[in-house]
Structures are given as C-alpha cells and as structure tokens.
C-alpha positions in Angstrom: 119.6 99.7 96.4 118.1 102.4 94.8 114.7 100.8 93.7 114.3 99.7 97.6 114.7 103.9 98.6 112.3 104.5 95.9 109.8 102.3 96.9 110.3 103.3 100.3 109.7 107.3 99.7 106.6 106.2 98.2 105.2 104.3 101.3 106.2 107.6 103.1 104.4 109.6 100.6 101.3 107.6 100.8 101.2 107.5 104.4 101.3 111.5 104.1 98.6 111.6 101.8 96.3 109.2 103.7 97.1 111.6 107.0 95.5 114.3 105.0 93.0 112.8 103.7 92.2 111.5 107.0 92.4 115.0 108.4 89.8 116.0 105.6 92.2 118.3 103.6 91.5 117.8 99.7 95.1 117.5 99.6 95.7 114.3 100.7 93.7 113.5 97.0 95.4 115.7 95.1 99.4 114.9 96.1 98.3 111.1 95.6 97.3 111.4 92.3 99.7 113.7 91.7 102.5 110.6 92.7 100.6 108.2 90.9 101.0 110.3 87.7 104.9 110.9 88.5 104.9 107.0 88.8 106.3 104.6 86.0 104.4 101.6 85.6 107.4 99.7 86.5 107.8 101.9 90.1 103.6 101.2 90.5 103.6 97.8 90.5 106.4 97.5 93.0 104.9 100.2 95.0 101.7 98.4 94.8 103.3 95.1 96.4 104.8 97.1 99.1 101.6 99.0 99.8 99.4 96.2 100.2 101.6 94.0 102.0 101.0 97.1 104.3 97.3 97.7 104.1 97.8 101.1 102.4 96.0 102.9 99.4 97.5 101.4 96.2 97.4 102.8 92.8 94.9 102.1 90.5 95.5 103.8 87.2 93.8 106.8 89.0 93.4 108.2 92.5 90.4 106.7 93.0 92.3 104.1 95.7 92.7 106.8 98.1 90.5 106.7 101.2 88.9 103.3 100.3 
C-alpha cells in the first residue's frame, strides 16, 4: 500500500513541476531534478511506468526529461 501512495505523490509532484515549467518559472526544473535525486532507483523505475502510462515527464538519470 505504501509503494502505490509513493508512486502516487510522485505523479502529483511531476504534474506540479510540469505546471511550473509550463508557467515559465525555472522552478518547475529545479524541484524535478531535485525529486529525481531524492528518488531510489527502485522508486524511478516504478515512477517511470506510472508516468508514461500517463504521458508525463519521466526520469532519465537527470532532469533533462522535463519539458520534452
């Protein structure tokens, strides 16, 4: 139950971070790659189903994903 919340604040926290970016604030950037370096690898590769599946920025190894 846990993992699925996890995964679940992530997709919130992406969609946050897109907004911004979308908005043109720098910080949409920096608070992804500042989750993506909080994430396990475990955590990213879940995330990164989840995120796909809903056409969302995934994680890369860097925060290079963001706004492609």
């Amino acid at each position: 139950m846990a993992r699925k919340r996890r995964v679940s604040e992530i997709v919130e926290a992406v969609r946050e971070c897109e907004r911004l970016n979308d908005e043109g604030s720098s910080w949409g950037y920096k608070l992804f790659a500042g989750l993506e370096a909080e994430l396990t690898p475990g955590e990213r590769r879940r995330a990164n189903r989840v995120l796909e599946r809903l056409g969302l920025s995934t994680f890369q190894g860097e925060a290079s994903a963001l706004g492609s």
